[in-house]
C-alpha atoms as a printed R data frame, in Angstrom:
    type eleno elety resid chain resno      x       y       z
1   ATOM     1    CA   UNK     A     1  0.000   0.000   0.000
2   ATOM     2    CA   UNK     A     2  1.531   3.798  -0.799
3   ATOM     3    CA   UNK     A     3  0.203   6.649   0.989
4   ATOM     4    CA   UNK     A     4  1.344   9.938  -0.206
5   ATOM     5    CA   UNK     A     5  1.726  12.897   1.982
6   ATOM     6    CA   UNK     A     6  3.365  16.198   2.177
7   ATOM     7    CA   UNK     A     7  5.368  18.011   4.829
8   ATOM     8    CA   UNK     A     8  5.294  21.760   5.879
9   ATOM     9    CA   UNK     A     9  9.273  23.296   6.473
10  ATOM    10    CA   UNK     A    10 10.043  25.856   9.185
11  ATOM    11    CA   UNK     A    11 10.706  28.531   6.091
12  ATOM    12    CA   UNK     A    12  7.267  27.341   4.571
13  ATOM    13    CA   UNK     A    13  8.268  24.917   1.802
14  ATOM    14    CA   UNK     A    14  6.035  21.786   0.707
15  ATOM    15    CA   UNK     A    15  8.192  19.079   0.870
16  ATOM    16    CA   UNK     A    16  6.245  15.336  -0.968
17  ATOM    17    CA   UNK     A    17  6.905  11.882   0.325
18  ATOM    18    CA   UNK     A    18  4.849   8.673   0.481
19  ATOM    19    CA   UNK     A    19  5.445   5.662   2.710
20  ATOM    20    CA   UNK     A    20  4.995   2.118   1.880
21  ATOM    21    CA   UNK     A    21  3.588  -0.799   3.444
22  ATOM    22    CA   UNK     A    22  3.892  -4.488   2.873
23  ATOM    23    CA   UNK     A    23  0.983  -6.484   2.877
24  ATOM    24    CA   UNK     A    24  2.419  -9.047   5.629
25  ATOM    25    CA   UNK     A    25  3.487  -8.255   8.798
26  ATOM    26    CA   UNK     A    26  5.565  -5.346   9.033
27  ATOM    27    CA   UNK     A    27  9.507  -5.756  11.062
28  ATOM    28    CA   UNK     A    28 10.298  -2.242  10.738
29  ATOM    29    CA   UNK     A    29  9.980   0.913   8.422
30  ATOM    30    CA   UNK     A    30 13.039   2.287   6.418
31  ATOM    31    CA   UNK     A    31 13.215   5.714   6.577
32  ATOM    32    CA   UNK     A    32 15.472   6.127   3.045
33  ATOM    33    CA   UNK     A    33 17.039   9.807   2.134
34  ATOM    34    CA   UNK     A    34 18.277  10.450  -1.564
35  ATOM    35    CA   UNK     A    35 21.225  11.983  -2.891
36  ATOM    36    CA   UNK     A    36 22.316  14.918  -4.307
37  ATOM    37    CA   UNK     A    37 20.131  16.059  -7.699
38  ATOM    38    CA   UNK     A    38 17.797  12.981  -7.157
39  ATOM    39    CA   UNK     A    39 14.492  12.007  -6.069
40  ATOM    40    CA   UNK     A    40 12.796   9.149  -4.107
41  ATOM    41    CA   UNK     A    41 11.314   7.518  -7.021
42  ATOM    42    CA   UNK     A    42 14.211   6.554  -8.499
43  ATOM    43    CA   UNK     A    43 14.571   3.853  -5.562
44  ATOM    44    CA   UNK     A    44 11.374   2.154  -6.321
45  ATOM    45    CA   UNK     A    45 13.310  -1.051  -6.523
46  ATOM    46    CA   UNK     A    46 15.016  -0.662  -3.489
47  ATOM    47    CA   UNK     A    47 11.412  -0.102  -1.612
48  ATOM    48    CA   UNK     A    48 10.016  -3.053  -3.458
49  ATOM    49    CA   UNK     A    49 13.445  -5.011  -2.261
50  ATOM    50    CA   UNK     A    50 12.415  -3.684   1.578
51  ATOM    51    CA   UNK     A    51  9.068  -4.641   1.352
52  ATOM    52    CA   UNK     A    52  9.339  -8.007  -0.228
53  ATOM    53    CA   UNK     A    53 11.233  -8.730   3.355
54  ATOM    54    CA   UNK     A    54  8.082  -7.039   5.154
55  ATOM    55    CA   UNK     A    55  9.792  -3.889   5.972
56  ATOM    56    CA   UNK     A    56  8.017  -0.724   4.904
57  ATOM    57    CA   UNK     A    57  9.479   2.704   3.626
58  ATOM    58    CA   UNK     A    58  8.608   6.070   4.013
59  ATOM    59    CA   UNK     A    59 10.752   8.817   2.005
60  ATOM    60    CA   UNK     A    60 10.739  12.130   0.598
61  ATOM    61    CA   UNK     A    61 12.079  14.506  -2.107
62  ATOM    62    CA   UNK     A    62 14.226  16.857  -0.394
63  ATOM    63    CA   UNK     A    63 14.218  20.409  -0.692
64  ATOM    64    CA   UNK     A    64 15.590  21.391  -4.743
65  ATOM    65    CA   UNK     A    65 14.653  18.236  -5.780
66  ATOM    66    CA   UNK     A    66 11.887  15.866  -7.130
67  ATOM    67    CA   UNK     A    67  8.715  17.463  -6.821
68  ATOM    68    CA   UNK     A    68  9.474  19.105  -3.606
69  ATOM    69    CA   UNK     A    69  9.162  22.801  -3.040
70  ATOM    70    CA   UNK     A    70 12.760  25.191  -2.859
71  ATOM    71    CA   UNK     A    71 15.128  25.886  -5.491
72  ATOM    72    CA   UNK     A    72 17.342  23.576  -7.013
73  ATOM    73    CA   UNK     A    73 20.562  22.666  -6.128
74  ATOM    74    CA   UNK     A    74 20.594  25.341  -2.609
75  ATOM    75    CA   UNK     A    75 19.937  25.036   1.271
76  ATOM    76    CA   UNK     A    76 19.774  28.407   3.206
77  ATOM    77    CA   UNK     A    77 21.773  26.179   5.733
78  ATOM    78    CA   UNK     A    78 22.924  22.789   6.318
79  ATOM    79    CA   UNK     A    79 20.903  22.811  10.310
80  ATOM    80    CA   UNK     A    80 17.780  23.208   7.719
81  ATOM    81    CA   UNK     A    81 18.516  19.687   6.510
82  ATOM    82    CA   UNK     A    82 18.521  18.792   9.582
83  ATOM    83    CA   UNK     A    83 14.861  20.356  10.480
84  ATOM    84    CA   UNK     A    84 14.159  18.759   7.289
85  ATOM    85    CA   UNK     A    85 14.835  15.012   8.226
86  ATOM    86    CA   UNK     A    86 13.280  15.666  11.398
87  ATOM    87    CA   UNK     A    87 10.279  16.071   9.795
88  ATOM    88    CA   UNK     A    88 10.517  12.844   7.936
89  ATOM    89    CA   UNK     A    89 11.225  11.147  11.486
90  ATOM    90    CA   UNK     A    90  8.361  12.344  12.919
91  ATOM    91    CA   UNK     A    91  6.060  11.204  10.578
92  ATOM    92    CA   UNK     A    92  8.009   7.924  10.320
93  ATOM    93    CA   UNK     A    93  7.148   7.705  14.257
94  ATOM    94    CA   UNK     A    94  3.450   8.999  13.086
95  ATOM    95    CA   UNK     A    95  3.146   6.380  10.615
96  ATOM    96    CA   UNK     A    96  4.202   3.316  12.070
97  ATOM    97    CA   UNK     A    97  4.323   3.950  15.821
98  ATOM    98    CA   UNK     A    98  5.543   1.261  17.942
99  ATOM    99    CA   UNK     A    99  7.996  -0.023  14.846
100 ATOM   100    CA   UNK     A   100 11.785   0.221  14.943
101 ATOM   101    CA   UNK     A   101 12.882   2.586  12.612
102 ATOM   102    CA   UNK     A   102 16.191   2.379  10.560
103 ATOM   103    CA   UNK     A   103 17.437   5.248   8.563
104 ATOM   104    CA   UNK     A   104 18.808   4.484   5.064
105 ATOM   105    CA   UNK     A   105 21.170   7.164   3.272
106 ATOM   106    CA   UNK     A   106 22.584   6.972  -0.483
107 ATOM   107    CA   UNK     A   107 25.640   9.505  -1.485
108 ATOM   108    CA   UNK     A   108 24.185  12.871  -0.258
109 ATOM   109    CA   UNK     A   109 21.728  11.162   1.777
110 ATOM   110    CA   UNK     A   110 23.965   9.040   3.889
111 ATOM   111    CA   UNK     A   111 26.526  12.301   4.351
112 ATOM   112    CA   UNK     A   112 22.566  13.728   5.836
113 ATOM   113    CA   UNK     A   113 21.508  10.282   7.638
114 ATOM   114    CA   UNK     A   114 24.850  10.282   9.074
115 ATOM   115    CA   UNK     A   115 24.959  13.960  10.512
116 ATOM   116    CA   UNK     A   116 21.590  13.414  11.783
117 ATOM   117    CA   UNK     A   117 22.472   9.965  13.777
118 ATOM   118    CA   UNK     A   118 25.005  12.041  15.636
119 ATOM   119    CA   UNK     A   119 23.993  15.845  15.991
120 ATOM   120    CA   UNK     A   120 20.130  15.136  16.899
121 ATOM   121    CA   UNK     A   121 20.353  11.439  18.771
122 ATOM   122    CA   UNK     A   122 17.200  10.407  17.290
123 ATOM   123    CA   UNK     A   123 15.434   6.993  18.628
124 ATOM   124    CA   UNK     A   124 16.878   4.422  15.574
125 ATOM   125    CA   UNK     A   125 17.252   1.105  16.012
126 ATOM   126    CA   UNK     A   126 19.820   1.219  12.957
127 ATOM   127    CA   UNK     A   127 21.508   2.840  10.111
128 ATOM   128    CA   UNK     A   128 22.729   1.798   6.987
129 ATOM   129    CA   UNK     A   129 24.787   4.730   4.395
130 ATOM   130    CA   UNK     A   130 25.908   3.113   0.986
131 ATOM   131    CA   UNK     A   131 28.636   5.032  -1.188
132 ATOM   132    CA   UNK     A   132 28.200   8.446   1.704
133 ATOM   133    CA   UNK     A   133 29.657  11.587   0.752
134 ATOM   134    CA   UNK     A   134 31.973  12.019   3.783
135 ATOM   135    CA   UNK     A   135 34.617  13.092   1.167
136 ATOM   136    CA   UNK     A   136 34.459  13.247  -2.672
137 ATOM   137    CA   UNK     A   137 36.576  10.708  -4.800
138 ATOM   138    CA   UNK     A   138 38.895  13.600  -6.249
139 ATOM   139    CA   UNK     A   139 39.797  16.773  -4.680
140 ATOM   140    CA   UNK     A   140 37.818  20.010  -5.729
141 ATOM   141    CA   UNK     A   141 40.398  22.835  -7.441
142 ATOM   142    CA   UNK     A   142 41.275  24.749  -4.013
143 ATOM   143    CA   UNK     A   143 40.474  28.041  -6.195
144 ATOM   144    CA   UNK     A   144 36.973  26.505  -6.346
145 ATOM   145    CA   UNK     A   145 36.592  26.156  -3.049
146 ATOM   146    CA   UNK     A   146 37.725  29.643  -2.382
147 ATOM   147    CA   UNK     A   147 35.784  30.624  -5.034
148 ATOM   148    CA   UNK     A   148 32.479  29.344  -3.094
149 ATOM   149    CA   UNK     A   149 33.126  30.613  -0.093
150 ATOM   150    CA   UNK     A   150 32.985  34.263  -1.664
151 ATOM   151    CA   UNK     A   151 30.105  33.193  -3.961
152 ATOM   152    CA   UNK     A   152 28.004  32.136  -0.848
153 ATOM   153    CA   UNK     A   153 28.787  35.995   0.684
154 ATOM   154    CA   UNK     A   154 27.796  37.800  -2.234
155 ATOM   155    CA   UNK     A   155 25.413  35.181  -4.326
156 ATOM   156    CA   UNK     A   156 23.653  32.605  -2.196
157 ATOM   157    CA   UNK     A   157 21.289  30.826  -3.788
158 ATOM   158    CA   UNK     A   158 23.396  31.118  -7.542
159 ATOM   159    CA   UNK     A   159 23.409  27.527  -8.826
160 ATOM   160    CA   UNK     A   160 25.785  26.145 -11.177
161 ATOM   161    CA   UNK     A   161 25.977  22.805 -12.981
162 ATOM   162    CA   UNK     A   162 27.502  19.734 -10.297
163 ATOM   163    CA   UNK     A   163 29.543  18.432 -13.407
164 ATOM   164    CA   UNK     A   164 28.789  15.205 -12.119
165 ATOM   165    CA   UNK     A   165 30.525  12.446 -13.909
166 ATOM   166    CA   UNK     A   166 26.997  10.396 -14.983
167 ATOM   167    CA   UNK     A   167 29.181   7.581 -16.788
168 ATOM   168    CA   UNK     A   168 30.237   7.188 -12.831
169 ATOM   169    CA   UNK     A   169 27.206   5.899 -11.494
170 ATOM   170    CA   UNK     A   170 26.679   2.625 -13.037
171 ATOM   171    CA   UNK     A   171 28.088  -0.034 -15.151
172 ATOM   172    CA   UNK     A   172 24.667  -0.779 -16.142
173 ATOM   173    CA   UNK     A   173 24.285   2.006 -19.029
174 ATOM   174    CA   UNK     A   174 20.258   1.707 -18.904
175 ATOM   175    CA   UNK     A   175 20.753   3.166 -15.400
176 ATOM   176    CA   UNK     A   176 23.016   6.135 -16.778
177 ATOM   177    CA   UNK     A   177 20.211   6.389 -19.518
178 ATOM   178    CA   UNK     A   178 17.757   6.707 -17.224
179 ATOM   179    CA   UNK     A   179 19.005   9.086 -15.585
180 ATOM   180    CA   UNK     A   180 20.081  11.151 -18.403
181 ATOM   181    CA   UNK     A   181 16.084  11.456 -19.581
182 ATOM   182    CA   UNK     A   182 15.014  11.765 -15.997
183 ATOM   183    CA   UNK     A   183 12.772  15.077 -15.968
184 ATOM   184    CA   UNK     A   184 13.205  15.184 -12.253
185 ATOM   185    CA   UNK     A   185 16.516  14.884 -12.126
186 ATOM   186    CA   UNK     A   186 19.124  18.222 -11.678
187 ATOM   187    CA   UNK     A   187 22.661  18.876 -12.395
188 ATOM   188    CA   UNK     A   188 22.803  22.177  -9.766
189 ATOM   189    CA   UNK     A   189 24.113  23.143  -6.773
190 ATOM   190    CA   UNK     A   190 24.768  26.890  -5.176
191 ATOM   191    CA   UNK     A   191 28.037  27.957  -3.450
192 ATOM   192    CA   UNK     A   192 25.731  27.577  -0.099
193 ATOM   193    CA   UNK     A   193 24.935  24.126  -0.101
194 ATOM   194    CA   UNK     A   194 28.531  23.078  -1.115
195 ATOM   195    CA   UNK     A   195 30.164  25.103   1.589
196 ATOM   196    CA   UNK     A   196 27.763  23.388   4.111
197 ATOM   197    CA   UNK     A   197 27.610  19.798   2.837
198 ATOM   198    CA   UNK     A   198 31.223  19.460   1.885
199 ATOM   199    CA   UNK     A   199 32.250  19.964   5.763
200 ATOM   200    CA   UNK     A   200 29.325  18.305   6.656
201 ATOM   201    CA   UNK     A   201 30.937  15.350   5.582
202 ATOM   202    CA   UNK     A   202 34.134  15.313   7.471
203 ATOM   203    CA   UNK     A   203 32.140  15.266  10.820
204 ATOM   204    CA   UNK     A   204 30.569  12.005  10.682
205 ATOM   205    CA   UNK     A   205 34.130  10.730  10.548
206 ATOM   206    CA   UNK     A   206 35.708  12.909  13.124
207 ATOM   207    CA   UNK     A   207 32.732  11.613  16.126
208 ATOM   208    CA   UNK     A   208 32.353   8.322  14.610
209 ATOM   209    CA   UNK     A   209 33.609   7.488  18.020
210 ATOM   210    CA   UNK     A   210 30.267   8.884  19.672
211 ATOM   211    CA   UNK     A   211 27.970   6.786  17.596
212 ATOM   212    CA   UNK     A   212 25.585   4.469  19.716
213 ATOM   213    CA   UNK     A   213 23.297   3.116  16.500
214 ATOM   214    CA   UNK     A   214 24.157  -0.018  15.164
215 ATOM   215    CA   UNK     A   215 25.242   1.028  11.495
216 ATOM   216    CA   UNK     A   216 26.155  -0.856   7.964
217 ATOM   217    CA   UNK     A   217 28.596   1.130   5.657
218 ATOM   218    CA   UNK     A   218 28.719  -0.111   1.997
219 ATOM   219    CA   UNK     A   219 30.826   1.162  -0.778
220 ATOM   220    CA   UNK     A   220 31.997   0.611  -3.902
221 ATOM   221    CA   UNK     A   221 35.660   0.215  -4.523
222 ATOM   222    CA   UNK     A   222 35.449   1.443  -8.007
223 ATOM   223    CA   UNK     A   223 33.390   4.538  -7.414
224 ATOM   224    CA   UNK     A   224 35.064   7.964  -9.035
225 ATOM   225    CA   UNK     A   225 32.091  10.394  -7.280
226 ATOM   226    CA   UNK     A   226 32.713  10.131  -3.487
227 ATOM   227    CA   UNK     A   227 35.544   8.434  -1.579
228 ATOM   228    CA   UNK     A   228 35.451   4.457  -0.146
229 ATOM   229    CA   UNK     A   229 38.207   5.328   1.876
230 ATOM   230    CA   UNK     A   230 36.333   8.232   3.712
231 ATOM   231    CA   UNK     A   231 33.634   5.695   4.581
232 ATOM   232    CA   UNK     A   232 36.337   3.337   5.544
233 ATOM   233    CA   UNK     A   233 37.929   5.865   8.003
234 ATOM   234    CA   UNK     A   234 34.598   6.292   9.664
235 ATOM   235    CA   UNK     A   235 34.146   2.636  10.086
236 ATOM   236    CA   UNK     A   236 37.563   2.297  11.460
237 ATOM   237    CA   UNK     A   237 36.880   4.614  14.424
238 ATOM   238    CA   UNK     A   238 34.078   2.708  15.685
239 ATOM   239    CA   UNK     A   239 34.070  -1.045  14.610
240 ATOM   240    CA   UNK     A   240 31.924  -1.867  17.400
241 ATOM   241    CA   UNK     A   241 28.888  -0.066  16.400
242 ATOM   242    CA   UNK     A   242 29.731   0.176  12.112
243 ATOM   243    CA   UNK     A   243 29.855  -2.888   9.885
244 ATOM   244    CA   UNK     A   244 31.613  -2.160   6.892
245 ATOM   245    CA   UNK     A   245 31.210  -4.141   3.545
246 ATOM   246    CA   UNK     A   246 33.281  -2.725   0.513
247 ATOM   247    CA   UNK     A   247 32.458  -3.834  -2.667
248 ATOM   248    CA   UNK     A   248 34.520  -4.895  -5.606
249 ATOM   249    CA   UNK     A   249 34.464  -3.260  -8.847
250 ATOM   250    CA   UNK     A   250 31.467  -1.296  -8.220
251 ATOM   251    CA   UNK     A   251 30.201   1.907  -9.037
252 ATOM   252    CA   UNK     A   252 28.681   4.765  -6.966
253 ATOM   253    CA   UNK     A   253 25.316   3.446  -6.852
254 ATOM   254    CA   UNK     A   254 25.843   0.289  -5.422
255 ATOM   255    CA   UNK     A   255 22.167  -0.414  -5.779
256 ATOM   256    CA   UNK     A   256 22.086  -0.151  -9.196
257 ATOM   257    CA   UNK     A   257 24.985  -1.672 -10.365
258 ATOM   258    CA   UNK     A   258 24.132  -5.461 -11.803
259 ATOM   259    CA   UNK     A   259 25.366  -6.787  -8.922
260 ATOM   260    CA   UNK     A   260 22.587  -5.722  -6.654
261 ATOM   261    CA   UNK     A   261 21.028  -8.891  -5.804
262 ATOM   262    CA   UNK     A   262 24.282  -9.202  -3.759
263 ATOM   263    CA   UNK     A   263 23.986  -5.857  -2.423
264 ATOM   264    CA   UNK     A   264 20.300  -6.186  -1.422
265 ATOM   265    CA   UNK     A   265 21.275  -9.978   0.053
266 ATOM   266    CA   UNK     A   266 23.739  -8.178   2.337
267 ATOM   267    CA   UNK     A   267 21.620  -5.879   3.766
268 ATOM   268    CA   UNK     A   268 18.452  -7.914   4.360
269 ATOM   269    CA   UNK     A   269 21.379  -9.991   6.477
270 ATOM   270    CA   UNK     A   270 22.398  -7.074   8.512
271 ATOM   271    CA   UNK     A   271 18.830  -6.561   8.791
272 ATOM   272    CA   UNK     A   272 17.875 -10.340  10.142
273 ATOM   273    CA   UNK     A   273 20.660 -10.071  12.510
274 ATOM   274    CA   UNK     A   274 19.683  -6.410  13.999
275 ATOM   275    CA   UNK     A   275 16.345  -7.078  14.747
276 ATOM   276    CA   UNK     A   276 16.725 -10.383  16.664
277 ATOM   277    CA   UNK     A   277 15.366  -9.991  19.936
């Protein structure tokens, strides 16, 4: 069953989600946040994947992006993002009260799941981040980063094209086609949101030490857009609480690669062995 819904921001936006239900008996409810220049839908076989192990999902497009409300490619701040996910929580906690609730971040979204684990302590059961962007796979031109910095003083909310590598994301070229054609699909980002999320992404690593949630970190060895060896570093400073699995030969979006049977298999272990009373 899909329910859709929508979500009122502190600065007024209308932010669209639905959640998902299995028709069994649900375990728990994935509460799954995009990446960067995405949108929900295109993880429809991911939820499908989650509820054909009777877990259900509940997501949303982010601000900028999908159908959501707020300009493309900007945040006024990255604490907004924050608010943001909150609001997804709540209405995870809404929708299926008295289920535990495990956060699921992809790229952008596991850089945001991750940050929100630590800085707001929310009541998770578990976390799982696949390819996060705790640092990219190549190291921006330091006169572009300098060159944001100023651009967020004087221009904000200016976009400019991510120059994302698309031939990056999968080996599976009907994914990179897809995406291509995608009308919901963006290529932007301001000065703003990169000099928020870029940091953003070193702190997850530097208190990985403080995390308390039980957490699975997957990542392709082969991806070119944001670093396995950030996501190993995190890992490594808490191997109690973070399971990492890195994957050979694969691409940035591990769950899209032709290999995801094996990915999906992984996880719905993790899962099994989480929720055992």
């Amino acid at each position: 069953m899909t329910d859709k819904f929508s979500l009122t921001t502190s600065d007024g936006l209308q932010l669209n989600g639905a959640s998902f239900s299995p028709p069994a008996e649900m375990k728990a409810a994935i509460v799954l946040i995009h990446g960067m220049g995405e949108h929900f839908g295109r993880y429809k076989h991911v939820i499908d994947f989650f509820m054909s192990k009777g877990y259900a999902v509940i997501s949303m497009d982010y601000r900028g992006h999908g159908t959501s409300q707020g300009k493309q490619g900007h945040i006024p701040s990255y604490n907004q993002l924050m608010d943001d996910t909150d609001l997804l929580v709540k209405k995870a906690h809404e929708l299926f009260n008295g289920l535990p609730l495990i956060m699921y971040g992809h790229s952008l979204g596991g850089n945001i799941a991750a940050n929100y684990v630590l800085r707001r302590k929310p009541a998770l059961r578990g976390l799982i981040i696949t390819a996060p962007y705790f640092k990219l796979a190549f190291d921006p031109p330091a006169w572009k980063v300098a060159m944001s910095k100023i651009m967020a003083k004087i221009l904000p909310a200016l976009t400019l094209p991510t120059e994302l590598e698309l031939a990056a994301l999968s080996r599976d070229q009907s994914v990179v086609d897809a995406y291509k054609n995608d009308p919901l699909v963006h290529d932007k980002i301001s000065a703003t949101f990169f000099i928020n999320v870029h940091p953003a992404g070193l702190y997850p690593i530097e208190h990985a030490g403080d995390l308390t949630t039980k957490t699975l970190a997957m990542h392709g060895l082969a991806d070119r857009i944001t670093s396995y060896q950030g996501t190993t570093a995190f890992a490594q400073k808490n191997p109690q609480m973070i399971e990492l699995k890195l994957c050979e030969g694969l691409y940035h979006e591990i769950h899209n690669e032709k290999e995801k049977q094996q990915v999906f298999d992984h996880i719905a272990g993790w899962l099994g062995k989480l929720l055992i009373p």
